[in-house]
C-alpha positions in Angstrom: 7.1 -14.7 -8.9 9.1 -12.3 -6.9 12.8 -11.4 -8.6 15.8 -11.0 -7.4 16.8 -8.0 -8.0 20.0 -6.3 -7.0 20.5 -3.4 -8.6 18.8 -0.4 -7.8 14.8 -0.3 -8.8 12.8 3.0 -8.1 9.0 4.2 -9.1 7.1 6.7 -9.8 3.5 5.9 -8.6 0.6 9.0 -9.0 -2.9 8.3 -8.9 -5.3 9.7 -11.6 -7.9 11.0 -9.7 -6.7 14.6 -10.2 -4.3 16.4 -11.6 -0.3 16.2 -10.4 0.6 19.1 -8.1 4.2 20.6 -6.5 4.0 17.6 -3.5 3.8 15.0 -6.5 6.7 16.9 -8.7 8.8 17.2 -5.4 8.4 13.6 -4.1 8.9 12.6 -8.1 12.2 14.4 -8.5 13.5 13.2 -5.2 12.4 9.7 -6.6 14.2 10.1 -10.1 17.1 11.8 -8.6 17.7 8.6 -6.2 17.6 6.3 -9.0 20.2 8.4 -11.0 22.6 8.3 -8.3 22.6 4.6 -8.2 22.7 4.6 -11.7 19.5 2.5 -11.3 16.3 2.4 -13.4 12.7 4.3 -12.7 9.3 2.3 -13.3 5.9 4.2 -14.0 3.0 2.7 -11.9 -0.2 3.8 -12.5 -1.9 3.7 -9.3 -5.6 3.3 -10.7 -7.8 1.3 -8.8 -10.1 3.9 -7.4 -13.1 3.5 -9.7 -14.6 6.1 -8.0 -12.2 9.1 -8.8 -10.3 7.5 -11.6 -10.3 9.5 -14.7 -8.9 8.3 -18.4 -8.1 11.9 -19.2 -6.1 12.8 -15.6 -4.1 9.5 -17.0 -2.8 11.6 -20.3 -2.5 14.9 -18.3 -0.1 12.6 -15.4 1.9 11.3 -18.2 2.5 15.0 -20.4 3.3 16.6 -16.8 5.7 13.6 -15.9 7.3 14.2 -19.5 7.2 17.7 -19.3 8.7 18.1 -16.1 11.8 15.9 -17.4 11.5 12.6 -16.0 11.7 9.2 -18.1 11.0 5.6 -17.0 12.5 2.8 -18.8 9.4 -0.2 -18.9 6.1 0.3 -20.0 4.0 1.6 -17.6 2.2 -1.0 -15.2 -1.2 -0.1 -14.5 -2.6 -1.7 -11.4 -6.2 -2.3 -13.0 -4.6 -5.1 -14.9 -3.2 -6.7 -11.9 -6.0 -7.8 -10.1 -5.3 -11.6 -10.2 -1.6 -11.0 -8.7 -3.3 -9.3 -5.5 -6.3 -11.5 -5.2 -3.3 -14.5 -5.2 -1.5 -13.1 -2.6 -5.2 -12.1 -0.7 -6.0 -16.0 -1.2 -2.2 -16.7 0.9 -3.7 -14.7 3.5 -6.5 -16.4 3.9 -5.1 -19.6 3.7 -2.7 -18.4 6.7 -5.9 -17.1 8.7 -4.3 -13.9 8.9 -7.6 -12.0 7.7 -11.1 -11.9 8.9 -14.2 -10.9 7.5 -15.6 -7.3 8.9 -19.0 -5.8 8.5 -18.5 -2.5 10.5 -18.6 0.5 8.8 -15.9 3.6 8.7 -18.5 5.5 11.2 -18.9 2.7 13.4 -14.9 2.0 13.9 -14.2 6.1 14.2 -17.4 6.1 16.7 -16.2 3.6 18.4 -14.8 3.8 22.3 -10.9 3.9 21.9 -11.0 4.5 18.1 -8.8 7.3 17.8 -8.2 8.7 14.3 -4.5 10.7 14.3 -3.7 10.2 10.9 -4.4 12.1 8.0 -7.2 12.3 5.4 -6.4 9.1 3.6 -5.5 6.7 7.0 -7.6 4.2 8.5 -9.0 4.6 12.0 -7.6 2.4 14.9 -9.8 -0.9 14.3 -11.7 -1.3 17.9 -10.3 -4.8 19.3 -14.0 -5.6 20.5 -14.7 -5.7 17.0 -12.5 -8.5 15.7 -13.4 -12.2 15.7 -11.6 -14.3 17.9 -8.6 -16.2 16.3 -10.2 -19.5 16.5 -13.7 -18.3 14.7 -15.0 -20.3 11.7 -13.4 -18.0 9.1 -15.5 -18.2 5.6 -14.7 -18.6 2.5 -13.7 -15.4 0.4 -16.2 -15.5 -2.2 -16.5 -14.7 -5.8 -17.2 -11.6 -6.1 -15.8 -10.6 -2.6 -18.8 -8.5 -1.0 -17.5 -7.2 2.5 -14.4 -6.1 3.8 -11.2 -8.2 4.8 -8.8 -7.0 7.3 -5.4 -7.8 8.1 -4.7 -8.9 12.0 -1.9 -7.1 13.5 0.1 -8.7 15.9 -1.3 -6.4 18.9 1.2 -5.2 20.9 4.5 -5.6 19.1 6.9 -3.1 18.6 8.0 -2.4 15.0 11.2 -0.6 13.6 12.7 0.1 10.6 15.3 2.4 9.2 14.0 5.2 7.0 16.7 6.3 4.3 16.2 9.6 4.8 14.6 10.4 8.5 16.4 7.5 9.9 14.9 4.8 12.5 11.1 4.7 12.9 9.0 2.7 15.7 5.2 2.0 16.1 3.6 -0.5 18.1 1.4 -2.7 16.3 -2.6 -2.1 18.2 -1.7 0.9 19.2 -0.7 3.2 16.7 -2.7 1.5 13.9 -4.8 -1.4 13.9 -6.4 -4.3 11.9 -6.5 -2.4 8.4 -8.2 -3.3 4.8 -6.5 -5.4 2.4 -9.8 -6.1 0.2 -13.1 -4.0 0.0 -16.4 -4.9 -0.2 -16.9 -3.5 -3.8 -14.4 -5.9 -4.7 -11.4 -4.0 -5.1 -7.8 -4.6 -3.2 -6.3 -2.1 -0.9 -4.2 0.4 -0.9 -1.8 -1.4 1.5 -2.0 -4.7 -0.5 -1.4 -3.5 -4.0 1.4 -1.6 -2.5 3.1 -4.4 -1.2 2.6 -7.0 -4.2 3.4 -4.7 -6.5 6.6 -3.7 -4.8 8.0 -7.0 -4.6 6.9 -8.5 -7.6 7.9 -5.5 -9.3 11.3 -5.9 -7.7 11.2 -2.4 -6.8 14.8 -1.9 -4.1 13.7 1.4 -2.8 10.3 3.3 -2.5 10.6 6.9 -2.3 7.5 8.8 -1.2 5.7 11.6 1.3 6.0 11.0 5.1 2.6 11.2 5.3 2.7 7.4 4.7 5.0 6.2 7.3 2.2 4.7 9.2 1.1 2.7 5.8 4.9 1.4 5.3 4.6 -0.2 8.7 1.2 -1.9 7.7 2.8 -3.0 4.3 5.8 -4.4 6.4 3.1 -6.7 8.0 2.3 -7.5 4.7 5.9 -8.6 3.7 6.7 -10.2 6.5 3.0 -12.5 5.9 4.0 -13.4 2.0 7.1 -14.1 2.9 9.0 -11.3 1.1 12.0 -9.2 1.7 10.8 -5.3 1.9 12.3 -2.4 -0.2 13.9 0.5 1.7 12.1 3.2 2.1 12.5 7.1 1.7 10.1 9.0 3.0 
């Protein structure tokens, strides 16, 4: 169930796969300092999904260094392991809408690709090769139970996307072209990046996401995502 919320809802959201450094305590500040303004309220979302890097003890150390460092949230904090049901829901509305498909290609094979080119940074997906993807009208399989390969949202190739950044104003990519079909469900069973994101952020009721501008090119992927659950987007700050 997706509120509706009016006044203004910010978060924090680290990761606890290391520990918090001056980019985090910048983009943190900027975060808290928005919500103050608007006389608004701060949520605590612990963005712990990666099984791989996650740590209990960087957990602890991300919340003494949040308290130390002067902010307060006013909920509990939300953990993302314990929402895995909302985004395998919203996965399943996907599926049901035929806007996923099934991939078996790995990271090397899209980067090595022809016409796979990989601009973004560290974290971003490469450009998914168009040769790669089913054809719309393919038998499309059920998702299973555990899921056991990847899922990837279709973009809409070819259309041009905009919207207005709160604090670097108006910002366009073209669907296909500057990024392509990305993940919204692993094959070790875990959601994306993308679709936790954009779940959380609506159910959550969260009006305005403040974060690094290093993930402009995901906000445009999670506007996809939106747009498919048929949810209204927070602003954005980047």
């Amino acid at each position: 169930m997706v509120p509706n919320v009016k006044k203004y809802r910010g978060r924090l959201a680290p990761s606890p796969t290391g520990l918090l450094h001056l980019g985090h305590a910048r983009t943190f500040w900027c975060a808290a300092e928005r919500a103050r303004a608007a006389r608004g309220t701060l949520l605590l979302r612990n963005d712990d999904l990666d099984a791989i890097r996650f740590r209990l003890d960087f957990v602890d150390a991300m919340i003494e260094d949040l308290r130390w460092l002067g902010f307060a949230w006013e909920e509990p904090m939300v953990s993302q392991s314990t929402r895995r049901p909302r985004y395998r829901a919203a996965l399943g509305r996907l599926h049901a809408a035929r806007l996923i498909f099934p991939c078996t290609r790995s990271r090397r094979d899209v980067i090595e690709a022809a016409g796979a080119p990989h601009e973004g940074g560290a974290d971003d997906e490469p450009i998914y090769p168009p040769q790669f993807r089913p054809p719309p009208d393919a038998p499309l399989p059920p998702l299973g139970e555990p899921i056991a390969v990847n899922w990837r949202f279709r973009v809409p190739d070819g259309e041009a996307l905009v919207f207005r950044d709160n604090n670097l104003g108006e910002q366009h990519a073209v669907a296909g072209r500057d990024f392509g079909d990305f993940l919204v469900w692993r094959k070790d069973d875990t959601p994306s990046y993308q679709l936790a994101c954009a779940v959380d952020d609506a159910e959550l009721g969260i009006t305005e996401v403040v974060r690094g501008a290093d993930l402009i090119r995901s906000t445009f992927r999670q506007l996809l995502l939106f747009r498919a659950l048929g949810w209204i987007p927070p602003a954005f700050f980047h």
